[in-house]
C-alpha positions as CSV (number, residue, x, y, z in Angstrom):
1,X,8.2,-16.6,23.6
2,X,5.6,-14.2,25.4
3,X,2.2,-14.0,24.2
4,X,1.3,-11.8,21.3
5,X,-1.8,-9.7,21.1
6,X,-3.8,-10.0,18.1
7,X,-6.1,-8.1,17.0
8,X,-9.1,-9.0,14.3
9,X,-11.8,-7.5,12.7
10,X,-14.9,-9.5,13.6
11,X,-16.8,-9.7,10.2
12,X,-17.5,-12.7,7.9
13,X,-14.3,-11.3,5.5
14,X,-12.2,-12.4,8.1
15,X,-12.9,-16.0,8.2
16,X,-10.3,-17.7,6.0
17,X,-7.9,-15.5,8.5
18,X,-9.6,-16.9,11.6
19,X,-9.4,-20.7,10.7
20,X,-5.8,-20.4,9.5
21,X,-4.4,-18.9,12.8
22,X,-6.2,-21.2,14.9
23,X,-5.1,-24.2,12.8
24,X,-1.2,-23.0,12.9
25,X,1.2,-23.6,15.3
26,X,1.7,-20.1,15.7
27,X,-1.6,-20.1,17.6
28,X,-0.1,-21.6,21.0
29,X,1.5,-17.8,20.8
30,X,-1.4,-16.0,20.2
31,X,-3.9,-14.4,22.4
32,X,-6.6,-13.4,19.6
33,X,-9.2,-10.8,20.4
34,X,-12.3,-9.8,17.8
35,X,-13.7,-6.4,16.8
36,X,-14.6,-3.7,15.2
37,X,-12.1,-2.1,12.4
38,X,-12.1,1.0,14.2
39,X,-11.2,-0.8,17.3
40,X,-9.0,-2.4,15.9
41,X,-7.0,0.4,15.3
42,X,-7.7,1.8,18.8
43,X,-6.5,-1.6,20.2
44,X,-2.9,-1.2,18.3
45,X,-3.2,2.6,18.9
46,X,-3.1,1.9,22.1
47,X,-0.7,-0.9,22.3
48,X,-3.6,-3.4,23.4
49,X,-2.8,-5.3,20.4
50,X,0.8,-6.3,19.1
51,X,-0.5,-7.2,15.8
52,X,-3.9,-6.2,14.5
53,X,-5.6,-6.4,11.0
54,X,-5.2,-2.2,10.7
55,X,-7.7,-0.1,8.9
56,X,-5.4,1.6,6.5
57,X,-6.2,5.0,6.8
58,X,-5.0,4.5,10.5
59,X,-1.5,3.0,9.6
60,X,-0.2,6.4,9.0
61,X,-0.7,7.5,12.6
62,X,1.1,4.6,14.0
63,X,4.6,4.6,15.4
64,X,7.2,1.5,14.2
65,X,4.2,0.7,12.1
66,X,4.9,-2.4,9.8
67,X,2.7,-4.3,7.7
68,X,4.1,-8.3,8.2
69,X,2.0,-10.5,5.6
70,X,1.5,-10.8,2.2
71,X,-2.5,-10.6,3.0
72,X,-4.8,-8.4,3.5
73,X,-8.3,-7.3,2.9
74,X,-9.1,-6.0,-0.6
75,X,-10.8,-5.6,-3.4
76,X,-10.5,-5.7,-7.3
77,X,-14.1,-5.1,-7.8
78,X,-17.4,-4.3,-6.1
79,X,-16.6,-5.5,-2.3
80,X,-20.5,-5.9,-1.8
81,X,-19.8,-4.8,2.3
82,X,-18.9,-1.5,2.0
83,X,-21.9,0.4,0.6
84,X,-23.3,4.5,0.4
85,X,-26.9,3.1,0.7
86,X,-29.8,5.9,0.3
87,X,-33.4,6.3,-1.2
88,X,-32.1,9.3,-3.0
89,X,-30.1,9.3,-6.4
90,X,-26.4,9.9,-6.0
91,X,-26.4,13.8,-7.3
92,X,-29.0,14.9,-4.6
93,X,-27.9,13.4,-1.5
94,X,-26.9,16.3,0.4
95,X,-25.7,14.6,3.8
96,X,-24.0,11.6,4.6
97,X,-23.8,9.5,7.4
98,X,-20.3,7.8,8.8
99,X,-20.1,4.4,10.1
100,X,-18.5,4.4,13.2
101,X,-17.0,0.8,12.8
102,X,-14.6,2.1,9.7
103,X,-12.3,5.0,9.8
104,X,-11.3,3.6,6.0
105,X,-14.7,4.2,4.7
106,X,-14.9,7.2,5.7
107,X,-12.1,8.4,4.9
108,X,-12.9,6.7,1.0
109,X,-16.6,8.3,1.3
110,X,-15.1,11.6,1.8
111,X,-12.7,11.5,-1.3
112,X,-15.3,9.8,-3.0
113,X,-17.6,13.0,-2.8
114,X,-15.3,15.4,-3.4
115,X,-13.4,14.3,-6.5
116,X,-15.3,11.4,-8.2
117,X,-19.1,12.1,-7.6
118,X,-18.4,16.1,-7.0
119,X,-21.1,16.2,-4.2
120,X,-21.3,18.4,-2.1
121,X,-22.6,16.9,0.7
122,X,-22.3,17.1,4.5
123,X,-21.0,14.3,6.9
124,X,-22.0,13.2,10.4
125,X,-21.8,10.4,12.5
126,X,-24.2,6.9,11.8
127,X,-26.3,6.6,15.0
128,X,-30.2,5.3,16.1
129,X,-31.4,8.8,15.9
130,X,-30.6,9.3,11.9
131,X,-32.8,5.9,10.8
132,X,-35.0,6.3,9.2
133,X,-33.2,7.6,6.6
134,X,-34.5,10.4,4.4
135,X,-34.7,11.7,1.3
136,X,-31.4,13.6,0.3
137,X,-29.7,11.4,2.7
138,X,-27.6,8.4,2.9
139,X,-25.2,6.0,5.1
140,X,-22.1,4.4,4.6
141,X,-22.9,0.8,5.8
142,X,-19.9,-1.6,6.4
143,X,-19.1,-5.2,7.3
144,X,-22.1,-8.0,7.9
145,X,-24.7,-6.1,8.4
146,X,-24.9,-4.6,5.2
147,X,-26.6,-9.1,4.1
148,X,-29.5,-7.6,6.0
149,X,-30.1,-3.9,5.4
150,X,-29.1,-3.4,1.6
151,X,-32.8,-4.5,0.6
152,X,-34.2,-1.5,2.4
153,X,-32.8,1.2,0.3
154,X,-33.3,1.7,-3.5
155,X,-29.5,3.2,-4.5
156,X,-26.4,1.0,-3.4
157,X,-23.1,2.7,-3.9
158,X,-20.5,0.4,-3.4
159,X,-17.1,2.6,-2.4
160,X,-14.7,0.2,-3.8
161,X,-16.1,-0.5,-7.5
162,X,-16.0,3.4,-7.0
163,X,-12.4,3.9,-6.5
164,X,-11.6,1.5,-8.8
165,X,-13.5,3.4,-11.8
166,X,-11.7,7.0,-9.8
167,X,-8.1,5.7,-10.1
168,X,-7.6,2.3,-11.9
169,X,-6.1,0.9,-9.1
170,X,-7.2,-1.8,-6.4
171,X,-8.5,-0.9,-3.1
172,X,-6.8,-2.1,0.5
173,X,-9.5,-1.9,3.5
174,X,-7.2,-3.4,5.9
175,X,-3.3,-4.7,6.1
176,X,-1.8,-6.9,9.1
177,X,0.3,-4.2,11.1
178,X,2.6,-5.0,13.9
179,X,4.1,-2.3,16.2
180,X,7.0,-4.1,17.6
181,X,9.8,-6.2,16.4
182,X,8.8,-10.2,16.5
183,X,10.7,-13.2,15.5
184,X,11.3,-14.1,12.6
185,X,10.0,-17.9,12.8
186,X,7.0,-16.4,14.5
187,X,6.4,-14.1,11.2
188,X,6.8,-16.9,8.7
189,X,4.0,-19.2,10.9
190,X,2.0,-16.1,11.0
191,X,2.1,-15.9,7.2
192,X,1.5,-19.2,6.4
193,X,-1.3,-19.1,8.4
194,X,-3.5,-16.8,6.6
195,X,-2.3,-18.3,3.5
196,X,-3.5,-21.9,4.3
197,X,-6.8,-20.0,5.6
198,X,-7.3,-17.9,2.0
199,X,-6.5,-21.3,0.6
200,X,-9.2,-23.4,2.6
201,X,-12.3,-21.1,2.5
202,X,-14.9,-24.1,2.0
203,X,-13.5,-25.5,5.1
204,X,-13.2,-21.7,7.3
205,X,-16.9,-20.9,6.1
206,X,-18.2,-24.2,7.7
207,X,-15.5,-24.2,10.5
208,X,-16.3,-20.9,11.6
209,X,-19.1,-19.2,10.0
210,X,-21.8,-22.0,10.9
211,X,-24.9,-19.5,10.6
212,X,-24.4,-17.9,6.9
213,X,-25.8,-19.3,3.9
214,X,-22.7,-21.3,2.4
215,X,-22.9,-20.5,-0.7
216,X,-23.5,-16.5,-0.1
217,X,-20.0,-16.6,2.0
218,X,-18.3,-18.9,-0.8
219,X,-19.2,-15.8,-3.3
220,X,-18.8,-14.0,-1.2
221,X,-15.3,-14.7,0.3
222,X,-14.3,-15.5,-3.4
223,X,-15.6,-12.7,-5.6
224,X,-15.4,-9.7,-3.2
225,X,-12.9,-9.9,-0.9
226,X,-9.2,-10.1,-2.4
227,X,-6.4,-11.2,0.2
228,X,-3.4,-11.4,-1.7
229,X,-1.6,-8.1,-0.9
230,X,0.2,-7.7,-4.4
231,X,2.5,-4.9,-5.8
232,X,-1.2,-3.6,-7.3
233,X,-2.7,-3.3,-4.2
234,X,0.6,-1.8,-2.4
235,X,0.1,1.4,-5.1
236,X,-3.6,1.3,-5.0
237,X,-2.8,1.8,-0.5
238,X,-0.4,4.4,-1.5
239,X,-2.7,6.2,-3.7
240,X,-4.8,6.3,-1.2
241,X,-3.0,7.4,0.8
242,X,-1.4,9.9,-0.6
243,X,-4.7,11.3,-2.3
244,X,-6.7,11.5,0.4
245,X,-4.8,11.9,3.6
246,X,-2.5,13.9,1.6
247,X,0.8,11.8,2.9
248,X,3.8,13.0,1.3
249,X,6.4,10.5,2.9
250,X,4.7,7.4,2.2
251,X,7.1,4.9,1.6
252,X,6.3,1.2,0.3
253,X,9.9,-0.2,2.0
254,X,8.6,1.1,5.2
255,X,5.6,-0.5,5.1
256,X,6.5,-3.6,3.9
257,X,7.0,-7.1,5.0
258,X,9.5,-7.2,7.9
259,X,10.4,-10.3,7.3
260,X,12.2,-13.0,5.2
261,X,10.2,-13.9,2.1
């Protein structure tokens, strides 16, 4: 079997994925490369990537797009790492700034303002030149660094206890997507992979995460981030979709498991 391409996101939620691949057999087929979830989705965009965990609200674009696991990244309450952090209460804040690492956050952020908070706020990209922040503004923050820079603002929004209040349903940051047909065998290690990882996350922190707190990334992995990708979470993505990118031809079958269960 040739290589496969795997692509990663490279933040502290990934962990129990991390340790289960490289513990598999199905990682003597795996070349596995860490970043970003907006590159990410540029490496599968691209083709760079076979497989890559896929920022949702990039899936659509995709051709052959197919999500292969039962896992994911998600959330069923707060998510604590993906935050609208400002020194300004939520009715004033009049612009916005977009984290460049998520196309998924801002895509949420922008829904967010329009239909839930009914803000009518203006949207630009997060760069060195908009810190400090000021009054009547904010920043959608994402991944790791938001441990270290939450304590500098006095309002933390966090966008998925958000949605969850908007529409009742869970939120899905991130699927595993492939964009070409792989074996079936290969699919099934794959799978149980993540699965043994989700299941071991004492072991992935340790193994993998050596300079967080352990008990912060226990809570952490435990109480915020949600990887089983359930039937809730599969209406929660097409709600998502369908609200906010305004997908009419959404269809679960299509983006479902290619494989065996």
């Amino acid at each position: 079997m040739m290589p496969v391409n795997v692509a990663a996101v490279s933040y502290l939620n990934t962990v129990p994925f991390l340790h289960g691949l490289k513990r598999s057999a199905a990682a003597r087929y795996i070349r596995l490369s860490l970043a970003p979830p907006a590159q990410c989705a540029a490496m599968i965009e691209s083709r760079q990537a076979d497989i890559a965990l896929t920022p949702v609200a990039a899936i659509p674009a995709l051709n052959n797009a197919t999500i292969i696991t039962d896992y994911c990244l998600g959330a069923i309450a707060p998510v604590r790492t993906v935050v609208l952090l400002s020194d300004t209460p939520l009715e004033a804040i009049r612009t916005i700034y977009l984290d460049p690492d998520s196309r998924t956050s801002s895509a949420l952020v922008r829904l967010l303002a329009a239909n839930y908070w009914r803000i009518g706020a203006a949207f630009a990209p997060l760069t060195v030149d908009a810190f400090p922040i000021k009054q009547g503004e904010g920043c959608v923050m994402i991944g790791d660094k938001v441990f270290s820079h939450e304590r500098q603002f006095l309002y933390r929004y966090d966008l998925a206890e958000a949605w969850i209040r908007f529409t009742g349903t869970p939120f899905v940051f991130a699927a595993w997507v492939a964009v070409k047909p792989l074996p079936e065998a290969f699919l099934r290690l794959f799978n149980e992979a993540l699965g043994y990882g989700v299941g071991h996350i004492c072991e992935a922190v340790a193994a993998e995460a050596p300079a967080f707190d352990a008990a912060l990334a226990f809570d952490y992995l435990t109480n915020n981030i949600h990887y089983r990708l359930d039937e809730d979470k599969h209406r929660g993505m097409k709600h998502f979709l369908n609200y906010e990118l305004r997908i009419t031809n959404y269809d679960n079958h299509s983006l479902d498991k290619n494989r065996n269960s």
